[in-house]
FIGUGU-147871 format. One record per residue (C-alpha): y, x, z. Coordinates in nm, 4 decimals. Example, Ala and Ser with C-alpha at 12.3 -4.5 7.8 and 13.67 -1.06 7.14 Angstrom:
BEGIN
site north=-0.4500 | east=1.2300 | up=0.7800
site north=-0.1060 | east=1.3670 | up=0.7140
//
This chain:
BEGIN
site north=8.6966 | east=-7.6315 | up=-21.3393
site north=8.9070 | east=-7.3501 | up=-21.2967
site north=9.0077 | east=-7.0670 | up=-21.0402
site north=9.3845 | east=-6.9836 | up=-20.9866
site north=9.4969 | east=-6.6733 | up=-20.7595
site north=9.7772 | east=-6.7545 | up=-20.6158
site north=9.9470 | east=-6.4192 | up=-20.4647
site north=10.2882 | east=-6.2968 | up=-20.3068
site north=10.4233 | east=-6.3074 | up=-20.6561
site north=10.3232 | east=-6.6367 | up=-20.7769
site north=10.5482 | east=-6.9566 | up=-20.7672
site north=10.3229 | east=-7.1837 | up=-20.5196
site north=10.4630 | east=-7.4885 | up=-20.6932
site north=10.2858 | east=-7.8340 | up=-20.5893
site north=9.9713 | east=-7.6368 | up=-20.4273
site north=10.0882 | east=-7.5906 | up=-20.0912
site north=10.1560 | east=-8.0536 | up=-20.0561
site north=9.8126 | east=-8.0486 | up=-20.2099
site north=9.6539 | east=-7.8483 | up=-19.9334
site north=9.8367 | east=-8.0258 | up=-19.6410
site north=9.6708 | east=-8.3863 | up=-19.7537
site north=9.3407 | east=-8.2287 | up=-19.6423
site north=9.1948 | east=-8.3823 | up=-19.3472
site north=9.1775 | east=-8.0803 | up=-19.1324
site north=9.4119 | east=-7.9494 | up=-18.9684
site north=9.4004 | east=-7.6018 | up=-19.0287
site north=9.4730 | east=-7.7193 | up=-19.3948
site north=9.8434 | east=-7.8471 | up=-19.2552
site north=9.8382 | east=-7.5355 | up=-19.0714
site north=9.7990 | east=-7.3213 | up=-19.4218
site north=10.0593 | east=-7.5611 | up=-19.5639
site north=10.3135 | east=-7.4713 | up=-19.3109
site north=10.2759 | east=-7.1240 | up=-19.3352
site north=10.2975 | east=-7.0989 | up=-19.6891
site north=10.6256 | east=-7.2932 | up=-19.7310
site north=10.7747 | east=-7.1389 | up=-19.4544
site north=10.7047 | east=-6.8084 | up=-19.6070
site north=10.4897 | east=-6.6684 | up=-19.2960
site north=10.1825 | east=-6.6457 | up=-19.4781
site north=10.2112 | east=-6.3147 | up=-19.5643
site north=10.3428 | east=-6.1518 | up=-19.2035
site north=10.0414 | east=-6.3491 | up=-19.0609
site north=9.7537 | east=-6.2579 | up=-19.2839
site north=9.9115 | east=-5.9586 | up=-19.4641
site north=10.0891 | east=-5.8451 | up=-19.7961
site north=9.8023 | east=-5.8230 | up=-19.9999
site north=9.6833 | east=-6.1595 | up=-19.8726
site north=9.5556 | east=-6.4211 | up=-20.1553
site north=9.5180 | east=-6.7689 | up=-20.1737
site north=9.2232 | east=-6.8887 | up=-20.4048
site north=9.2162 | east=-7.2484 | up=-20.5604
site north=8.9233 | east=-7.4430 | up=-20.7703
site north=9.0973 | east=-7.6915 | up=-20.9866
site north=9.0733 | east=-7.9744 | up=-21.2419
site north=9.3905 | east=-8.0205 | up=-21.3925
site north=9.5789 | east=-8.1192 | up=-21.1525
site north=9.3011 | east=-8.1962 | up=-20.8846
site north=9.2550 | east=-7.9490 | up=-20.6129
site north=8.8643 | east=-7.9329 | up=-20.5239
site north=8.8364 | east=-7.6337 | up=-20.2870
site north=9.0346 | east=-7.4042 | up=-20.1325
site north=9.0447 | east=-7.0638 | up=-19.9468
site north=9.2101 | east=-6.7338 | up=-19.8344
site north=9.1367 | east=-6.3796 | up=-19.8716
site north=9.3334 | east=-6.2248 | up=-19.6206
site north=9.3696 | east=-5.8968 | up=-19.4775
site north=9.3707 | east=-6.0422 | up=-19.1295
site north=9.2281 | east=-6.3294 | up=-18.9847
site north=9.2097 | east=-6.4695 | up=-18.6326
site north=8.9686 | east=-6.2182 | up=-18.5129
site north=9.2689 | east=-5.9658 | up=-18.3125
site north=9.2621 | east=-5.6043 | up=-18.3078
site north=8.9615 | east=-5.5000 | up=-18.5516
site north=8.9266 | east=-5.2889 | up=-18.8296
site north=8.6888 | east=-5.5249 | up=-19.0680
site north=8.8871 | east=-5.6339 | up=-19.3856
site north=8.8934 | east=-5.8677 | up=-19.5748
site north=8.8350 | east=-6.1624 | up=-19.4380
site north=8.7573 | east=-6.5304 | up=-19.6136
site north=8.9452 | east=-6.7636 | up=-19.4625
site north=9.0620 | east=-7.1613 | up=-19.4101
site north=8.7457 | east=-7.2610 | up=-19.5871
site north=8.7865 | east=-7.6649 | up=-19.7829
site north=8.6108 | east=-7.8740 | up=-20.0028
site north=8.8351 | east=-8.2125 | up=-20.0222
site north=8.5953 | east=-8.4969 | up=-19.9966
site north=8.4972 | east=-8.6507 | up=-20.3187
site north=8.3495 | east=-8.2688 | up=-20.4236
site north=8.1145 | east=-8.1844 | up=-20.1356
site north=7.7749 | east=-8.1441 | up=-20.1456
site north=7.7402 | east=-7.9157 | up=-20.4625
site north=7.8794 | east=-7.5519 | up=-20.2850
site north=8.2216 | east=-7.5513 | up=-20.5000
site north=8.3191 | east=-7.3326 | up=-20.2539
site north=8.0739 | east=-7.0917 | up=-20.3409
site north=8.3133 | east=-7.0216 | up=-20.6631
site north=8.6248 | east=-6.9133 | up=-20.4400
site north=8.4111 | east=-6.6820 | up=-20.2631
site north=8.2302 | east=-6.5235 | up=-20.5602
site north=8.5943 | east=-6.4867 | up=-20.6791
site north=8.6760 | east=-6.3276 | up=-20.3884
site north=8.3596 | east=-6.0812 | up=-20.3374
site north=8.4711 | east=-5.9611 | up=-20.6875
site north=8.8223 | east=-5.9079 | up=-20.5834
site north=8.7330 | east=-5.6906 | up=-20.2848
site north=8.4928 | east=-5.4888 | up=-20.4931
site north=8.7580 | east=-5.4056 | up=-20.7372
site north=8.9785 | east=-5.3628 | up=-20.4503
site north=8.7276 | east=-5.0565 | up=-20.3193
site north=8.5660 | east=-5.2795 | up=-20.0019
site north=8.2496 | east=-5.2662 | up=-19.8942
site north=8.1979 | east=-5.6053 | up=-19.6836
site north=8.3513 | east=-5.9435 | up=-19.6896
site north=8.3793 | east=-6.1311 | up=-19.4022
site north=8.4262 | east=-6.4146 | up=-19.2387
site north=8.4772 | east=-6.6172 | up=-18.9002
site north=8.3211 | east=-6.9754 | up=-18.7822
site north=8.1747 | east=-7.1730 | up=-18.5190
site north=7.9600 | east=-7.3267 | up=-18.7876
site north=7.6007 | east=-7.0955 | up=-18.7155
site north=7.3734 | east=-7.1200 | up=-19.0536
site north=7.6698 | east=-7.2342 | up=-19.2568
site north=7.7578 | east=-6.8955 | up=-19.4241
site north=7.4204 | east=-6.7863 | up=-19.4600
site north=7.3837 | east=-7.0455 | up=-19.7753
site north=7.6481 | east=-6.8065 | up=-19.9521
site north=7.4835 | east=-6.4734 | up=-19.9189
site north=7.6560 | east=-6.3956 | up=-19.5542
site north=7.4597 | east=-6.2841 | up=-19.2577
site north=7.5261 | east=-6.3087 | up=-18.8903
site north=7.7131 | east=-5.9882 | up=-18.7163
site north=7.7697 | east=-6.0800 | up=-18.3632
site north=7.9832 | east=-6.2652 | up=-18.1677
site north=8.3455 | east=-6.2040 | up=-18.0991
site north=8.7097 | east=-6.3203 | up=-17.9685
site north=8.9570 | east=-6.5474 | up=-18.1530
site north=9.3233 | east=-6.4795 | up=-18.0895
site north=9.2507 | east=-6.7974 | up=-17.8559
site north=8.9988 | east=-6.5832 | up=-17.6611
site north=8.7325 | east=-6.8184 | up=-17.7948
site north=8.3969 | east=-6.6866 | up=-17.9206
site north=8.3430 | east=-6.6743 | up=-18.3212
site north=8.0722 | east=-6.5651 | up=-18.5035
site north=8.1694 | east=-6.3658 | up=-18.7343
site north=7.8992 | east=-6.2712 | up=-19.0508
site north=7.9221 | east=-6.0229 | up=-19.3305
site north=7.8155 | east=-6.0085 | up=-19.7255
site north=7.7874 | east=-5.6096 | up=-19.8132
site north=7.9324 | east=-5.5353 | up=-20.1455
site north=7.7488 | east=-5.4236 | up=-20.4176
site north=7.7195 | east=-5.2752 | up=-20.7716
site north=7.3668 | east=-5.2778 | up=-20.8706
site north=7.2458 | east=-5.0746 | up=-21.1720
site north=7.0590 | east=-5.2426 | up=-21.5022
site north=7.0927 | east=-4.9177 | up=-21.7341
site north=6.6833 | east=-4.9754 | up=-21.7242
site north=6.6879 | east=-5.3185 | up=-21.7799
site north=7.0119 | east=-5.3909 | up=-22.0322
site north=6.8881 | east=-5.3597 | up=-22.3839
site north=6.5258 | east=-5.3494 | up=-22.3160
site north=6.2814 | east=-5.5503 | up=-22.5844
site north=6.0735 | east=-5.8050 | up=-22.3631
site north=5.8505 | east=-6.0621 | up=-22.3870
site north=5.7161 | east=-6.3437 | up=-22.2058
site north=5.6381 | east=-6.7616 | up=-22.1553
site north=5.8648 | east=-7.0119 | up=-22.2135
site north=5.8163 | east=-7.2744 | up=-21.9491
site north=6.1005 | east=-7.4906 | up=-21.9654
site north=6.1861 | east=-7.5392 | up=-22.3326
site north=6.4786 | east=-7.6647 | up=-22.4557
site north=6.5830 | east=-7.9844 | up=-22.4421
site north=6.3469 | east=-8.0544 | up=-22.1117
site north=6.4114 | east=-8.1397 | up=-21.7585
site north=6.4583 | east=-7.9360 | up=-21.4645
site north=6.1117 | east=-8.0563 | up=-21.2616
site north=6.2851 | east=-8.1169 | up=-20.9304
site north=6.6327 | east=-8.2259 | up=-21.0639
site north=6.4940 | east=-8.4621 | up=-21.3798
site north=6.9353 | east=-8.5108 | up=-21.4253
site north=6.9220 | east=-8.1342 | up=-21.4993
site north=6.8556 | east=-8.0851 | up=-21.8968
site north=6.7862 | east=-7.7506 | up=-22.0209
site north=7.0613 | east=-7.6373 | up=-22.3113
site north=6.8421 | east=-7.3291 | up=-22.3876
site north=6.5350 | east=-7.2077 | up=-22.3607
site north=6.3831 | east=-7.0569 | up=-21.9790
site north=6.0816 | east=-6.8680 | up=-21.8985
site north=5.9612 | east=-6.5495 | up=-21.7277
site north=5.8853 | east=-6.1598 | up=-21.8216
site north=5.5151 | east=-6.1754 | up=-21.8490
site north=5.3406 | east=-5.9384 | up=-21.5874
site north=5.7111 | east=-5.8732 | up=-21.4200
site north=5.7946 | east=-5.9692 | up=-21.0465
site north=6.1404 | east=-6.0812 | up=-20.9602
site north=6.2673 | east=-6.0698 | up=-20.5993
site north=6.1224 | east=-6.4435 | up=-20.5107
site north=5.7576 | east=-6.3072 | up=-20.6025
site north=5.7526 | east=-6.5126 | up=-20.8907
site north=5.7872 | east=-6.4168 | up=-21.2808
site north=6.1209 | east=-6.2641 | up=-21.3734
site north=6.3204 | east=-6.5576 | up=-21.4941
site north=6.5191 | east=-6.5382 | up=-21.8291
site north=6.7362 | east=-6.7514 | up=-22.0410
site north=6.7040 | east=-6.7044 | up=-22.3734
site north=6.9816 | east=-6.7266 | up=-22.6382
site north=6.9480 | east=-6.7565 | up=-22.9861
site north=6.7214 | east=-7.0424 | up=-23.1059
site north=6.8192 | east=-7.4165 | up=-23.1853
site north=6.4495 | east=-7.5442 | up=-23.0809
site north=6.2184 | east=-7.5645 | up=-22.7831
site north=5.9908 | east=-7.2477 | up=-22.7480
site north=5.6770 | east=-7.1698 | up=-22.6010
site north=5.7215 | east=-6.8111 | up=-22.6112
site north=5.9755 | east=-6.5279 | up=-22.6983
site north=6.0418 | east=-6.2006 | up=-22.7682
site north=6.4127 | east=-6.0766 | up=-22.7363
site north=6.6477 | east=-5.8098 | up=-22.5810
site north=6.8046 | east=-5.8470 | up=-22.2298
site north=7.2169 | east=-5.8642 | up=-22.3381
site north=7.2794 | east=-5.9393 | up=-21.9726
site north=7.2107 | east=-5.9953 | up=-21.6219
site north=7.2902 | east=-6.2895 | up=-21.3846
site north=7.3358 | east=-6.1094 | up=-21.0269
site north=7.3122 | east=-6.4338 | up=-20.7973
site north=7.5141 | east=-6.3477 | up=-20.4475
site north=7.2998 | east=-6.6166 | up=-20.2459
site north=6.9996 | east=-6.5657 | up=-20.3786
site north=6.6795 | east=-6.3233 | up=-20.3839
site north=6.6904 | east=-6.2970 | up=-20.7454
site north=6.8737 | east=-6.1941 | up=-21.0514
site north=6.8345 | east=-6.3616 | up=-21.3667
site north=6.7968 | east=-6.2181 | up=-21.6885
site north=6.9708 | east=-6.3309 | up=-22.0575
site north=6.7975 | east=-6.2184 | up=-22.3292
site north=6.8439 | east=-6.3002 | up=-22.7357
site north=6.6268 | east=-6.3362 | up=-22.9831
site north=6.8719 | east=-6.3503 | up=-23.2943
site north=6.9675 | east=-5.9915 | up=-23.1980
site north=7.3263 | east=-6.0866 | up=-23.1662
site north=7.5702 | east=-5.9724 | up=-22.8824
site north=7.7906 | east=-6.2492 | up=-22.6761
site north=8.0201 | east=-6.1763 | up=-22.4604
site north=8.0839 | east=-6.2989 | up=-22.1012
site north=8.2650 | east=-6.6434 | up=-22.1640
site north=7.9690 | east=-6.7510 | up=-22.4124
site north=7.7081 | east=-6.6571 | up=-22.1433
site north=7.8968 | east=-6.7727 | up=-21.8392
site north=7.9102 | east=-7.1428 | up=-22.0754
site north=7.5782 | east=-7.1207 | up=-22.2060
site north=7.3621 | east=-7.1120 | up=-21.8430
site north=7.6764 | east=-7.2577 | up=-21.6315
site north=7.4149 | east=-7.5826 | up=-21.6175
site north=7.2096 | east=-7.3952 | up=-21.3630
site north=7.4147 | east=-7.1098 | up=-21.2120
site north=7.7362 | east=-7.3540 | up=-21.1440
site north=7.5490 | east=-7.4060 | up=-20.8401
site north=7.5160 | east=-7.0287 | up=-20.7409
site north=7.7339 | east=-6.7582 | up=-20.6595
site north=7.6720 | east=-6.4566 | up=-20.9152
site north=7.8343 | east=-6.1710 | up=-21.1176
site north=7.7403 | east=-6.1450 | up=-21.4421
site north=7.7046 | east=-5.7783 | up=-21.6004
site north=7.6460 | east=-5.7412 | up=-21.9900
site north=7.5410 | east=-5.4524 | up=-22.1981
site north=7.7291 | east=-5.2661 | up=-22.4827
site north=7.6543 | east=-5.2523 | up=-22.8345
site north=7.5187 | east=-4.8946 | up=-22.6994
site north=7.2244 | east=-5.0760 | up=-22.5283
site north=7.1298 | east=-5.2400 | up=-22.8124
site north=7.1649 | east=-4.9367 | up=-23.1038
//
């Protein structure tokens, strides 16, 4: 899968046909206004439209927009026309578009994303919470929920020597999802509470066989957006990967979370 931004800029190309064939209409809507060029006047200049792809298959969509259909407010930016075609439900794609889009308002100096529906407990499931109610351009109640924006801090934890229990080796099954095999190692910090009350989880990185225990340094953390806790990534082989090779590497679990993922420097680990 892959994300494309497409911006004021771009060349929309075959996207826009794509997006009418959903079965909503506020997908034909989105068509419309990005092939008559109002897009932009509506929503605003700095206005982006977010795609998840497969080569040529369009799995999810979504806006991030200055302005929404919430009139006359200050809150910005907004996530907006929210789609999952069909065959791809079920397994939050979405949750990718908007973890591309928390990271592009955090660059962008924000401190809240948010969004409008008249779906209540739908949002919550990707790290939103309710606000209040309010008035569509309609003059029809929304709810409208916010996800605060955040850059936490792991100088402590980035480069620090740990050990711990390995309780799903290699090569084993996830215990609730037996479809779910285990690429790398996973246990827990021993004598360490993460934010679910539970052992702080880690990956580790490094070995070719099933462990039952480890020692290693923490190269990176696994912020999760939509959940209570982070995950750690920690390597025993005392080599450094970078982003890409970590994403790839625990992409088996967290493809169905939204997270950031921040990695040490060769500094942490002098």
């Amino acid at each position: 899968m892959k994300i494309l931004e497409l911006s004021q800029d771009d060349d929309k190309g075959v996207w826009p046909e794509k997006i009418g064939k959903a079965d909503w209409k506020a997908g034909k809507y989105l068509e419309k206004i990005l092939s008559d060029g109002s897009f932009y006047t509506l929503c605003g200049n700095k206005s982006r439209l977010l795609l998840l792809t497969e080569g040529q298959n369009l799995i999810s969509f979504c806006t991030l927009a200055e302005r929404d259909e919430v009139p006359d407010t200050d809150l910005t930016p907004w996530i907006g026309f929210v789609y999952t075609f069909p065959p791809y439900r079920g397994k939050r794609r979405i949750g990718k578009l908007i973890e591309r889009a928390y990271s592009i308002a955090r660059e962008e100096g924000h401190s809240c994303l948010y969004v409008s529906t008249d779906q209540p407990g739908l949002y919550e499931n990707f790290g939103f919470t309710f606000m209040r109610t309010m008035k569509d351009a309609n003059g029809n109640e929304t709810l409208v929920h916010k996800m605060d924006i955040k850059t936490p801090d792991y100088s402590g934890i980035l480069g620090r020597t740990v050990k711990g229990k390995v309780d799903r080796p290699l090569g084993s099954a996830h215990p609730e999802h037996p479809d779910m095999i285990y690429p790398v190692n996973y246990g827990y910090v021993e004598n360490l509470i993460a934010g679910d009350g539970e052992g702080q989880d880690v990956y580790i990185l490094g070995e070719d066989k099933p462990l039952s225990s480890f020692t290693g340094k923490v190269i990176a953390v696994c912020h999760r957006l939509n959940d209570v806790e982070d995950k750690w990534i920690a390597t025993s082989d005392g080599r450094l990967y970078d982003k890409e090779e970590i994403r790839s590497k625990i992409s088996f679990q967290e493809q169905y979370f939204m997270s950031e993922l921040y990695i040490g420097t060769p500094a942490d680990h002098a």
